[in-house]
Residue, then its C-alpha position, 0 to 999 in steps of 0.5 A: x699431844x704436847x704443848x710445849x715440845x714439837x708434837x702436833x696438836x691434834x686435839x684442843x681445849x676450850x676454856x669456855x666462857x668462863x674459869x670460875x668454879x662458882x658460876x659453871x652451874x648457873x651458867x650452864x642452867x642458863x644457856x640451856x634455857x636459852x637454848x632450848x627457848x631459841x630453838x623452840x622460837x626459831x623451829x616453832x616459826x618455820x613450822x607456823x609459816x609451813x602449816x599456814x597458807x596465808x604466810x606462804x608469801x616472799x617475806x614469810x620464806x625469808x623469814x623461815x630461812x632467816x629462822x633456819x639460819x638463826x637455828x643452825x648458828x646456834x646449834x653449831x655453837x650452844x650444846x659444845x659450849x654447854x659442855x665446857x661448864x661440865x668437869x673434863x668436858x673441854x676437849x675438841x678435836x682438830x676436825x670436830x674444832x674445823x667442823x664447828x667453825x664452818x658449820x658456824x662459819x656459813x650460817x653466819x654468811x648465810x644470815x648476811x646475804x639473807x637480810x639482803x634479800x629481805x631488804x629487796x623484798x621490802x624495797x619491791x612491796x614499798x616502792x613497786x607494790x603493781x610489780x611486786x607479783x611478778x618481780x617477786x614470786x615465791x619460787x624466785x624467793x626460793x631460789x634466792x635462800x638458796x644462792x644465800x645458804x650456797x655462798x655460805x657454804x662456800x665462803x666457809x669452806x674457803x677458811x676451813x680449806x686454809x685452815x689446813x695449811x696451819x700447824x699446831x704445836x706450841x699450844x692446844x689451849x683455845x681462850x674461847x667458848x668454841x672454836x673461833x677462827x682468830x683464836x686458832x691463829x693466835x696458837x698456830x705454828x704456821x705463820x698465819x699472816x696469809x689465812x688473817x688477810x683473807x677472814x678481813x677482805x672476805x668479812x670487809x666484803x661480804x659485810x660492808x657490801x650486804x650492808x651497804x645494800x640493805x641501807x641503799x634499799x632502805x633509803x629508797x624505802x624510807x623516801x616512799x613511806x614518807x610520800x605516801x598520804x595514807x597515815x595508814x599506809x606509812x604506819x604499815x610500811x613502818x611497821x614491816x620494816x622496823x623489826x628486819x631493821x633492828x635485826x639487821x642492826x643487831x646482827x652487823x654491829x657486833x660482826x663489826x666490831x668482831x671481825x672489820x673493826x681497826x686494829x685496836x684490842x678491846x680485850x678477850x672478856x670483851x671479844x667473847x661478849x661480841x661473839x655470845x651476842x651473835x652466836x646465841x643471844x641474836x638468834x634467841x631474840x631474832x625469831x620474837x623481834x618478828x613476831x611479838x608485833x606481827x599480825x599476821x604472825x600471831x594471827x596464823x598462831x591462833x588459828x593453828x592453836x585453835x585447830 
């Protein structure tokens, strides 16, 4: 494995978040309570909705595949970042690199099309609230995580697929805390003009149309909640939608920036900002935006805590 010679790189270094030899401790420290509290938040949710029946409705599902998904980006990204704050932990190979990004990869598209489904969840219980049973049963919510996790998969594996017709040889060093797909075209041999056309349409796409969906339905959700003349009512309303909103916000802003943004250069120290934000510091807050404020939420809490 050579890095400068025409021997193909088989393995890669990841440079982690940072150099600086004062700071691997702490960080590591860090992050491993992050990680720790994200999946103790998001695992912790999944099992309240599982055991409580009053949360066994369309919304509560999304969210318990909203939870999954924050779960699973997290852990596609934390434990080997962790690891590259260790002494001669930096390593990753060619599959292992491939395997974190599309495990990353279709969780990410996962979370896209699942926050559309909450938005046409909240859209059919605003404005068609008679309907709302028959438009919106729990079986089809079932099959709709489904169709989200599945274009995740496949979107994924559409990149990691092209992945394979790139070549490595000039360089195995990875300035990134894992294996991001725009990083791994930066050191490839191969030419890898064709591979970055299809992550802007593909990301333009899946983003800009899911987005484009949630504010349409929140359009129309906001025009029924002001017609409503129970201040109870659109005090309610409000509050349902506000935490899906601010999660929304959160999650498309800084895919954005990463991956549809024009073409300027904000840096690498602040790409790798945008990236933890999404990788580890959404799912970490995804799963309290939810619940802090929820009734329902902390009612199911109580009665599982006093069981």
């Amino acid at each position: 494995m050579a890095e400068e010679n025409g021997t193909l790189v088989t393995e890669f270094v990841l440079t982690g978040l940072t150099d600086h030899p004062g700071l691997q401790v702490p960080l590591f420290l860090v992050f491993s309570v992050i990680y720790l509290i994200t999946m103790v938040g998001n695992l912790g949710l999944i099992v309240l909705i599982w055991k409580d029946l009053h949360l066994h409705t369309p919304m509560y599902f999304f969210l318990g595949g909203l939870a999954f998904a924050d779960a699973w980006t997290s852990s596609s990204v934390t434990p080997r970042m962790l690891m590259t704050f260790l002494p001669k932990n930096h390593m990753i190979s060619l599959f292992g690199c491939m395997a974190q990004f599309y495990f990353f990869g279709s969780s990410a598209t996962t979370e896209c099309f699942l926050l559309v489904m909450m938005a046409y969840d909240r859209y059919v219980a605003i404005c068609n609230p008679l309907l709302y049973p028959v438009l919106m049963s729990n079986s089809l919510c079932v099959q709709l995580i489904g169709v989200s996790y599945v274009m995740g998969f496949l979107h994924s594996m559409i990149h990691v697929t092209l992945l394979f017709r790139l070549t490595f040889c000039r360089s195995n060093i990875v300035q990134y805390f894992y294996c991001e797909i725009l990083q791994l075209f930066n050191i490839s041999c191969t030419d890898p003009t064709l591979n970055v056309y299809l992550v802007l349409i593909f990301s333009a796409f899946i983003q800009v149309f899911t987005f484009m969906t949630i504010l349409v339905s929140y359009t129309y959700i906001l025009l029924a909640i002001v017609k409503k003349k129970s201040e109870k009512g659109r005090s309610k309303a409000f509050s349902t939608c506000s935490a899906h909103l601010l999660s929304v916000s959160l999650f498309y802003g800084t895919l954005f920036f990463m991956y549809v943004r024009p073409g300027s250069d904000p840096g690498e120290n602040q790409d790798k900002i945008y990236s933890l934000f999404y990788t580890i510091i959404i799912p970490l807050l995804n799963p309290f935006i939810y619940s802090l404020r929820n009734k329902e939420v902390i009612g199911a809490l109580r009665r599982i805590m006093t069981k």
